[in-house]
C-alpha positions in Angstrom: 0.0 0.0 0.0 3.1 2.5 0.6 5.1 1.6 -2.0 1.5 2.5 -4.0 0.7 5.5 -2.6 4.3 6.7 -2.9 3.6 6.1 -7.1 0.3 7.7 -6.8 1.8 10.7 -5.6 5.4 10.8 -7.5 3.1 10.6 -11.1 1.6 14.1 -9.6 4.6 15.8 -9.8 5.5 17.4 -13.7 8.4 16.1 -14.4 6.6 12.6 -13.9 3.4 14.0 -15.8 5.8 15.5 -18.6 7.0 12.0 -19.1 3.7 10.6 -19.2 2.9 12.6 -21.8 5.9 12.1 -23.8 5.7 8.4 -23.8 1.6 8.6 -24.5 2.8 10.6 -27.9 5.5 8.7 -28.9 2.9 5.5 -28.2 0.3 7.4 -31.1 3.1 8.3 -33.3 4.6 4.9 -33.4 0.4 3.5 -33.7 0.1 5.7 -36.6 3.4 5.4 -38.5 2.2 1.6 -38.0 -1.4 2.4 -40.0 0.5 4.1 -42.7 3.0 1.2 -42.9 0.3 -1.8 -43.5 -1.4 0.8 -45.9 1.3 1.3 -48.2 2.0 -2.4 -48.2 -1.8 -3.0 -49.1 -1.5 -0.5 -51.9 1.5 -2.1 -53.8 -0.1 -5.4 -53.2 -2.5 -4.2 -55.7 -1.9 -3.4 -59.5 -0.4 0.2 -59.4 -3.3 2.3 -61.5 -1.1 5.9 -61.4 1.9 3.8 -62.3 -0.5 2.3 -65.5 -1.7 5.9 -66.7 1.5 7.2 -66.4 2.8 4.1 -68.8 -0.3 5.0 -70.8 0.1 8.4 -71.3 3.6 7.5 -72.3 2.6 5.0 -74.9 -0.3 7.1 -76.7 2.5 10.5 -76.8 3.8 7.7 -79.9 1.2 5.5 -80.4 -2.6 7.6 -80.2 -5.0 5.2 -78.3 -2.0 2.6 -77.7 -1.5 3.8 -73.9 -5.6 4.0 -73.3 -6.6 0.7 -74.9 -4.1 -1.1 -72.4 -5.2 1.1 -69.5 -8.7 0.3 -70.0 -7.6 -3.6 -70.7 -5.9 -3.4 -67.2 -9.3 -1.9 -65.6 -11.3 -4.3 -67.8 -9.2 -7.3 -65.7 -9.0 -6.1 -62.7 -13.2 -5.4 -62.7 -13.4 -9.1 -63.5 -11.3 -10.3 -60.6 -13.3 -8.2 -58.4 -16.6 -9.1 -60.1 -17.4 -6.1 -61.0 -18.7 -5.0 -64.6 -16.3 -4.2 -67.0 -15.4 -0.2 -66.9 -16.7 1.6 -69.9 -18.2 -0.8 -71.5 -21.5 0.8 -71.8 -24.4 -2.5 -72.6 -26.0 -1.5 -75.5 -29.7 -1.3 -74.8 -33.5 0.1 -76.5 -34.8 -0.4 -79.3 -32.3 -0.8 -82.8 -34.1 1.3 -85.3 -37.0 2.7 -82.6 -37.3 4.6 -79.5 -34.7 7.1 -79.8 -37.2 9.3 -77.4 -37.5 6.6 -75.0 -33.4 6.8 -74.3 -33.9 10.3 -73.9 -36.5 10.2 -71.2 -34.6 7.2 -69.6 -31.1 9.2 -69.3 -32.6 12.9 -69.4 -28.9 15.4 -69.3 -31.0 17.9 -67.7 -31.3 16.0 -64.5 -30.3 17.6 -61.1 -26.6 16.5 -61.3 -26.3 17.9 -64.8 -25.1 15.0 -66.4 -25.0 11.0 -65.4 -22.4 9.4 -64.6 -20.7 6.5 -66.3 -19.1 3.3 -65.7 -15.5 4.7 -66.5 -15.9 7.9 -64.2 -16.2 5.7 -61.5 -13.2 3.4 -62.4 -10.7 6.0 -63.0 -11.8 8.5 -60.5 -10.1 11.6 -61.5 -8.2 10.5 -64.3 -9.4 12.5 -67.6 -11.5 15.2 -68.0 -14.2 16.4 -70.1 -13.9 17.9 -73.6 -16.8 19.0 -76.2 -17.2 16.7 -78.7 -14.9 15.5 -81.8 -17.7 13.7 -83.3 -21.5 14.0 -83.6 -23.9 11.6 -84.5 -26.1 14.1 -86.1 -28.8 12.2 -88.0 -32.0 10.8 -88.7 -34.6 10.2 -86.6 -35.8 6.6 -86.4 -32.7 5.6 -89.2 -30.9 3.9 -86.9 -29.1 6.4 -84.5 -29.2 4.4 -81.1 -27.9 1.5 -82.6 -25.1 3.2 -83.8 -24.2 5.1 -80.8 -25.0 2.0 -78.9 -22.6 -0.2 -81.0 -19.9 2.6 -81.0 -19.8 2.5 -77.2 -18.0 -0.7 -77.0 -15.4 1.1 -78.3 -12.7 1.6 -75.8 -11.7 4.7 -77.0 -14.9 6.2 -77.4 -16.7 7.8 -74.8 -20.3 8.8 -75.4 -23.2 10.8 -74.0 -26.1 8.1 -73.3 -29.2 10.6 -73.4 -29.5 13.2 -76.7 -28.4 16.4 -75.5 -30.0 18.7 -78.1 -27.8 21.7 -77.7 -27.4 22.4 -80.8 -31.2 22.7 -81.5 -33.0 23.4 -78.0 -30.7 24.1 -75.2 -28.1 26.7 -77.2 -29.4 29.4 -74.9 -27.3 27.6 -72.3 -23.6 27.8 -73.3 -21.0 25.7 -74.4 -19.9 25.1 -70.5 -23.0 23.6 -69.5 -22.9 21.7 -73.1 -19.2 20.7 -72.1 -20.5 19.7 -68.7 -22.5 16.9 -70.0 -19.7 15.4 -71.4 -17.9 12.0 -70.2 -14.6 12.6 -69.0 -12.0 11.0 -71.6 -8.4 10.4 -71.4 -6.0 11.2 -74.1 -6.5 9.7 -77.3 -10.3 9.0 -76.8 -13.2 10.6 -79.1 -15.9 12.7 -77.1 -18.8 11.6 -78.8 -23.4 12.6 -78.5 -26.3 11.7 -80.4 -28.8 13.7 -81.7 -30.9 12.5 -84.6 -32.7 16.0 -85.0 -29.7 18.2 -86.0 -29.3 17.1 -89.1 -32.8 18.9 -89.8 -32.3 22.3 -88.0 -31.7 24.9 -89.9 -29.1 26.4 -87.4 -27.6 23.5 -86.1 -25.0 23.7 -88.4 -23.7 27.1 -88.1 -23.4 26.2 -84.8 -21.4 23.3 -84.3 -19.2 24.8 -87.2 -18.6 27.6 -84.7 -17.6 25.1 -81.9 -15.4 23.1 -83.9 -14.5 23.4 -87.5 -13.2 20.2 -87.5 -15.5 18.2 -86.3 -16.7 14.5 -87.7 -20.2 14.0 -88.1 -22.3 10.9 -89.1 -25.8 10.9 -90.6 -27.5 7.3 -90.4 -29.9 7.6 -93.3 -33.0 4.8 -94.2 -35.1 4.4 -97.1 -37.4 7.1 -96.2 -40.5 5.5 -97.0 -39.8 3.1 -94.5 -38.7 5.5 -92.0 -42.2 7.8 -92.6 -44.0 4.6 -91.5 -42.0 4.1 -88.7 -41.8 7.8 -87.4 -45.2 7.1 -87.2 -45.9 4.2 -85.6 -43.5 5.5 -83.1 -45.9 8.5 -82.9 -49.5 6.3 -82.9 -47.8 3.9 -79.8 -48.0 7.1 -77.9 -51.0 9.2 -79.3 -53.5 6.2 -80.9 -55.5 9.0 -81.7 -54.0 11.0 -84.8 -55.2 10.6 -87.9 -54.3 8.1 -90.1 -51.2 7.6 -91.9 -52.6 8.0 -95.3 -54.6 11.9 -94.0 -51.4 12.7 -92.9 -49.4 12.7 -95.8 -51.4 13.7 -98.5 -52.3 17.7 -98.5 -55.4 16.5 -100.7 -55.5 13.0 -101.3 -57.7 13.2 -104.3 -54.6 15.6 -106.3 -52.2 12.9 -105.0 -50.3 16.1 -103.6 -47.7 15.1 -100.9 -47.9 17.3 -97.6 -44.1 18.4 -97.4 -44.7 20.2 -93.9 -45.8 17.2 -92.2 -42.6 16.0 -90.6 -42.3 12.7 -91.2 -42.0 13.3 -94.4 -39.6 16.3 -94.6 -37.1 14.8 -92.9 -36.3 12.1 -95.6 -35.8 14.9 -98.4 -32.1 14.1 -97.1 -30.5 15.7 -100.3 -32.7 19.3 -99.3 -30.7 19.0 -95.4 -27.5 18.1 -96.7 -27.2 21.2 -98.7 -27.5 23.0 -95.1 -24.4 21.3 -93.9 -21.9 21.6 -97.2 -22.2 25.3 -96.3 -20.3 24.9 -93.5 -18.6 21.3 -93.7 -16.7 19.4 -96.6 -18.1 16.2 -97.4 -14.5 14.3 -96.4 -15.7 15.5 -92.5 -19.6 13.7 -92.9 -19.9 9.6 -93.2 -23.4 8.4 -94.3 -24.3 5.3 -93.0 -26.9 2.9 -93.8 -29.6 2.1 -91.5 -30.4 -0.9 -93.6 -26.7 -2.5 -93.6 -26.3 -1.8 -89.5 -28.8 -4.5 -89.5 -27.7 -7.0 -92.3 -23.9 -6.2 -91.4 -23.2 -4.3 -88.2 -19.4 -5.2 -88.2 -19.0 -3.8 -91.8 -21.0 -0.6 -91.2 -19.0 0.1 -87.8 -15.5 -0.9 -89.8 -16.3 2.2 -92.0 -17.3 4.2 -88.9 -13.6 3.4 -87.3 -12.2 3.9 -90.5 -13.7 7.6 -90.4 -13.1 8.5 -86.6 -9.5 7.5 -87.4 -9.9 4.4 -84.7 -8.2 1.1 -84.9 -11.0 -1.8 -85.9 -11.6 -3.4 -83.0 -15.6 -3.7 -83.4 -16.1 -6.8 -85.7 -18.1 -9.7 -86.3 -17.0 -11.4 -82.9 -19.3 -8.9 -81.2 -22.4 -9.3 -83.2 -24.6 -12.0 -83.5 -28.2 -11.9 -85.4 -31.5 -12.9 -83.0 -33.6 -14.5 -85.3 -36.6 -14.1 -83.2 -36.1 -10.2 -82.9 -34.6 -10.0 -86.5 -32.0 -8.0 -85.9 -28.0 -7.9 -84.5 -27.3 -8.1 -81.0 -24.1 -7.4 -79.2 -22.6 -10.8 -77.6 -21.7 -11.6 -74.0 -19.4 -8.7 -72.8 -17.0 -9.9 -70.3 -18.1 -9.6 -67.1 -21.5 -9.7 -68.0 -23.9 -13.2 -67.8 -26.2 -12.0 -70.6 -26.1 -10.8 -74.4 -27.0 -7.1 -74.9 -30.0 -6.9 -77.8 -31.5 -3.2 -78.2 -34.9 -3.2 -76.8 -38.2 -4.9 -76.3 -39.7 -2.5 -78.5 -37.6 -3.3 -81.4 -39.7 -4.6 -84.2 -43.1 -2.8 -83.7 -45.9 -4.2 -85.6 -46.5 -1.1 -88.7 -49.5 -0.5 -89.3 -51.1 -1.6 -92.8 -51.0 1.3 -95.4 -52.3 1.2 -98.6 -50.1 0.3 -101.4 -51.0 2.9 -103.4 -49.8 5.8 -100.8 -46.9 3.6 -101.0 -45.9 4.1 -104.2 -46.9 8.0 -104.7 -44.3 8.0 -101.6 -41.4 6.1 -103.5 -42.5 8.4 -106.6 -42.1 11.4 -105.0 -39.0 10.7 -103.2 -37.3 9.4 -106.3 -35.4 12.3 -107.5 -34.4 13.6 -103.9 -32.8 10.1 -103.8 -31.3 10.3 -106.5 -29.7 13.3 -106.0 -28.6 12.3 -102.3 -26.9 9.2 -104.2 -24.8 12.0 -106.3 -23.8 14.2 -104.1 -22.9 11.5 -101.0 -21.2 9.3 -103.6 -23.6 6.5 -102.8 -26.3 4.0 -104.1 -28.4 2.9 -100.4 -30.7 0.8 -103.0 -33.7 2.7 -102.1 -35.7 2.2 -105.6 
């Protein structure tokens, strides 16, 4: 009890205190030094991501793309050791040749955050950062635009807007920060890349990416536009089964056989009457045309001319495609990491409604010579007659 009482009172004193103190300190320092040991060695237990973009950004200064396609290789493996889904590699989803409105209100730019987020944000965390866009996919409605986009995104060296941003046709008023905002974040050597199908018939649209970037790439996916009236509309009677009919629609007077040019669906196949628009401001070598028609009979060909044109090494081919008979049309195969094919939508293959052959015909009759004229000045026969 003495000998206690004596150590009670000795630890009073400051000297004794001061020690106390001292040694408690040292104790936390050494605790801590000991946390920041064990996570060092935890972090070069694991593949070293800054040591990989540096080596990237190394490799793409000689080889453009090189350094990113084995980053993104790297991320792809380590996602499927941790079971996670494969970074950047955006499933394609809705409908192939429908529902290009129905993306739109499922990824809507305009949401509170501004912009969504994607599967490659996440994985490289602040790696990148976001850039307007090199190339826009600029046209048609209902030709084939999701598909495209959709197809394109399995690029890894393409990073793409989901939802249609329409900046160039609705939300100008905004500025080209909050445009730039919406943007993916993209590493060097990467394509920015947005869809949306109704620039190719605004008037100002032009102008207006021409003033953003004179260099810019664009691609119009074009459909026999007979076809795509129909389908314009059944798009437009699944939501309103109301309207009139088809054939009300698209005569001004039926008995004259006079076409109604102001209806929509009809202006926008006068293709040849847009274009004009855009060679004021773009050479034809900066616009790629491609056919709605071949994405579905030979997705890998159609997407080897679309590499071709972004400059892009071929890396989408026939090993990522196969055809559902059941849907009738491509899908993308198992991704890695993923358990299931990717086909593009439930709505794919709506049923058209019947229309009477002879509205048909004065269709194909009057569209003839804008056809023809589209096949002269793009170069190319889509087989339309």
């Amino acid at each position: 009890m003495e000998c206690s009482l004596s150590w009670y009172h000795s630890d009073l004193t400051s000297p004794a205190a001061l020690r106390k103190k001292l040694l408690l300190l040292f104790t936390m320092l050494l605790l801590w030094l000991y946390i920041l040991y064990s996570c060092a060695g935890l972090c070069l237990s694991m593949p070293n991501l800054v040591y990989d973009y540096e080596t990237a950004r190394q490799k793409s200064a000689t080889v453009p793309g090189a350094g990113v396609s084995e980053l993104r290789s790297k991320l792809l493996l380590r996602a499927q050791q941790a079971g996670e889904a494969a970074p950047g590699f955006m499933p394609a989803s809705r409908d192939l040749l429908q529902d290009d409105v129905a993306a739109e209100q499922t990824e809507s730019p305009t949401a509170a955050s501004g912009h969504s987020q994607k599967p490659l944000d996440l994985n490289l965390g602040g790696f990148g950062a976001k850039k307007l866009p090199q190339a826009i996919i600029i046209g048609v409605k209902k030709g084939g635009t999701r598909a495209l986009l959709e197809f394109l995104r399995v690029h890894p060296d393409i990073r793409a807007v989901g939802a249609e941003p329409h900046f160039f046709d609705r939300h100008y008023d905004k500025g080209m920060e909050w445009y730039k905002d919406l943007m993916p974040k993209t590493l060097d050597g990467q394509i920015t890349m947005e869809k949306t199908p109704s620039y190719f018939v605004t008037k100002e649209a032009a102008a207006r990416i021409y003033a953003m970037s004179k260099d810019a790439k664009l691609i119009v996916v074009v459909r026999d536009p007979v076809t795509r009236a129909i389908s314009d509309y059944t798009q437009t009677l699944s939501k309103k089964p109301d309207i009139p009919s088809f054939e009300s629609l698209t005569f001004k007077n039926r008995t004259t056989g006079l076409i109604d040019t102001s209806w929509s669906a009809i202006q926008i196949g006068i293709y040849a009457k847009h274009l004009e628009n855009w060679l004021q401001y773009f050479p034809m070598r900066q616009i790629l045309f491609v056919s709605g028609e071949r994405l579905i009979s030979d997705p890998a060909g159609e997407l080897s001319r679309v590499q071709d044109f972004l400059g892009l090494k071929r890396i989408i081919t026939d090993k990522h495609f196969y055809f559902n008979q059941t849907k009738g049309f491509p899908c993308l195969k198992k991704p890695e990491g993923s358990s299931k094919p990717h086909c593009l939508g439930k709505t794919k293959g709506r049923t058209h409604p019947n229309i009477d052959p002879e509205v048909v015909q004065r269709l194909r009759d009057f569209y003839r010579p804008f056809n023809m004229k589209f096949y002269q000045m793009t170069g190319q026969n889509f087989g339309w007659d």
